[in-house]
N, C-alpha and C positions, 0 to 999 in steps of 0.2 A: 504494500500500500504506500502511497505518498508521505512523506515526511508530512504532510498539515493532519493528518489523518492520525498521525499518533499521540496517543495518552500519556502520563507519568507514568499510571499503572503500567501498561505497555509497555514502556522502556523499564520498568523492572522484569516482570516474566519474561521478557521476549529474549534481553540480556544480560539478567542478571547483575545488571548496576545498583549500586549504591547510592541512595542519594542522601544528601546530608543539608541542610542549611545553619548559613553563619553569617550572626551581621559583619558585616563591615569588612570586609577580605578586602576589597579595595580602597576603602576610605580614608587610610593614609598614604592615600600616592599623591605626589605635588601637583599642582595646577603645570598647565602649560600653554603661553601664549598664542595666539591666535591674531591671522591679520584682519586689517582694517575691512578689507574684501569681506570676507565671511560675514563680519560684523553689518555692512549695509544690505547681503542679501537676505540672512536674517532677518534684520529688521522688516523690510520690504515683502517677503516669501511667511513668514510664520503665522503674522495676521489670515492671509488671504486660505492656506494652509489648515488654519481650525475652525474659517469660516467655514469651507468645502468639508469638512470633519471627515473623510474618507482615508484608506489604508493608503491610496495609491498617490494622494493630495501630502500628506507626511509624510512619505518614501520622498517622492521628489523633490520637496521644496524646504523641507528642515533635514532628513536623514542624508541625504544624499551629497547636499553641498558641505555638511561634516567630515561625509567620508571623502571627499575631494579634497578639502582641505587638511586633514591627514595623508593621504598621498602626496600632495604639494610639499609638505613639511619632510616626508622621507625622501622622495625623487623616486630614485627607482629600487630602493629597498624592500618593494612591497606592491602587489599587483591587487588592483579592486575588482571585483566582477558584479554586476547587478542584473540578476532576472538568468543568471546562468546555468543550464541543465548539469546537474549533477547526482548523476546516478551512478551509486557504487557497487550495489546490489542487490538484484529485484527480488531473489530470494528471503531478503532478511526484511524488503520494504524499506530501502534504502535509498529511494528516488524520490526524483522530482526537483526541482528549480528553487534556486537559492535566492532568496530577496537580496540580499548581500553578502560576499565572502572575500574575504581577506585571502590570499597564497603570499606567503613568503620567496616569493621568486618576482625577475624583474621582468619577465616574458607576460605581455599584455594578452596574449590570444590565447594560453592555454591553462587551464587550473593546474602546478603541480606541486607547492607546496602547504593546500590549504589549513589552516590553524586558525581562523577566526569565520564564526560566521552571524548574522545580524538576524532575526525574525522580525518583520513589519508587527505588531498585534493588531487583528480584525477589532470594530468597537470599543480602543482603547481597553482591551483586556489582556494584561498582559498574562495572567495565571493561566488562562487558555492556551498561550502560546508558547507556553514553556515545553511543551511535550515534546512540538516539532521543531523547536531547538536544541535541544537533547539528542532527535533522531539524529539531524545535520551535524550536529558533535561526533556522535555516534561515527558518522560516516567519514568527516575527515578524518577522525581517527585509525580506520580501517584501510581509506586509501592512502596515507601513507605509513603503515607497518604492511602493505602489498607491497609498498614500492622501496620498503626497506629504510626510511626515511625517520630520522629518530629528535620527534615530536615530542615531550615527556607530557605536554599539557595544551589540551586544545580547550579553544575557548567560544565562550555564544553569548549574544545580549539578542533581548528582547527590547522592543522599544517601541514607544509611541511618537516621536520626534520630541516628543516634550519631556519624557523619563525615559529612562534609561536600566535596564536590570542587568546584570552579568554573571553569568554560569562557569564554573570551570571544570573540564573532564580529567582525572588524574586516573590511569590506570582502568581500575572498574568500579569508579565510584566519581560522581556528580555533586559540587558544591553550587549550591546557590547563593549568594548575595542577598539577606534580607532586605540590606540599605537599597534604596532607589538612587538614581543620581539624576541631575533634571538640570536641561536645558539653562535653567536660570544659571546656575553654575557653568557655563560650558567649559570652561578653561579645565576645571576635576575631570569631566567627560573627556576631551583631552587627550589629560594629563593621564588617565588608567589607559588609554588605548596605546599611548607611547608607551607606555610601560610592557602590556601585553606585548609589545614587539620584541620590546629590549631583551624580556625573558627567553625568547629563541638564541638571541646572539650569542 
């Protein structure tokens, strides 16, 4: 089945993962600055964004220009993918299309070292969406111990453009982030996904 299709429950029986929640795993990581740029499309793009109150109206115009400017900030230390098919394996139910995904590699056209991945949440819920974040975990995790590639921690946020939730996968077991992180902050938002990076190097 599709990664949107999967439950918590689900991602326990199906693979026996652990899941744990902890506040604040991320909450003391530094801010990190942000340009002027981001700052006026923001401004301009967030309004218009919770007027249209839709998944695909906050993918575009708050989530997206974030992840841009995180890219701009590394260069090419880090390839973005949006709306990209990644299917790992149909048998486990490990398909379907990525809202957002981080690969550790500087090659634009092709996913190979993914470690981060983003879920849009439908109606501003983010506890719905945690399931099919989890899967997408799940899976980068898979495609790169195929590919022999030695990930120790793959990562997932959920988000609504405006909060921000973040997962991490260690081995066979799932920590959640009770803290939210929220746009009002952006520089903390950020400043954990710089960090996210850092911990591959």
């Amino acid at each position: 089945m599709p990664y949107n299709q999967f439950s918590i429950e689900q991602i326990k029986l199906n693979f026996g993962i652990e899941i744990r929640e902890k506040f604040g795993i991320f909450a003391n990581i530094s801010e990190v600055e942000y340009s002027p740029f981001l700052t006026q499309v923001l401004e301009k793009f967030v309004p218009l964004a919770l007027e249209i109150d839709s998944q695909k109206s906050r993918a575009e115009y708050i989530t997206a220009p974030i992840l841009f400017e995180l890219k701009s900030q590394l260069q090419t230390q880090i390839s973005l993918f949006s709306g990209q098919e990644f299917t790992v394996d149909l048998e486990k139910g490990l398909s379907g299309n990525c809202d957002f995904l981080i690969s550790y590699s500087s090659d634009p056209l092709t996913i190979e070292v993914p470690f981060i991945v983003f879920v849009e949440a439908k109606n501003d819920n983010i506890p719905a969406a945690l399931g099919q974040c989890m899967a997408e975990m799940l899976a980068a995790q898979l495609f790169n111990q195929r590919r022999q590639q030695e990930i120790k921690t793959i990562y997932g946020c959920v988000t609504t453009g405006t909060n921000w939730k973040f997962l991490q996968l260690i081995d066979q077991r799932i920590e959640i982030d009770l803290h939210e992180y929220y746009l009002s902050n952006l520089g903390q938002v950020l400043g954990i996904l710089h960090d996210l990076i850092e911990q591959v190097d």
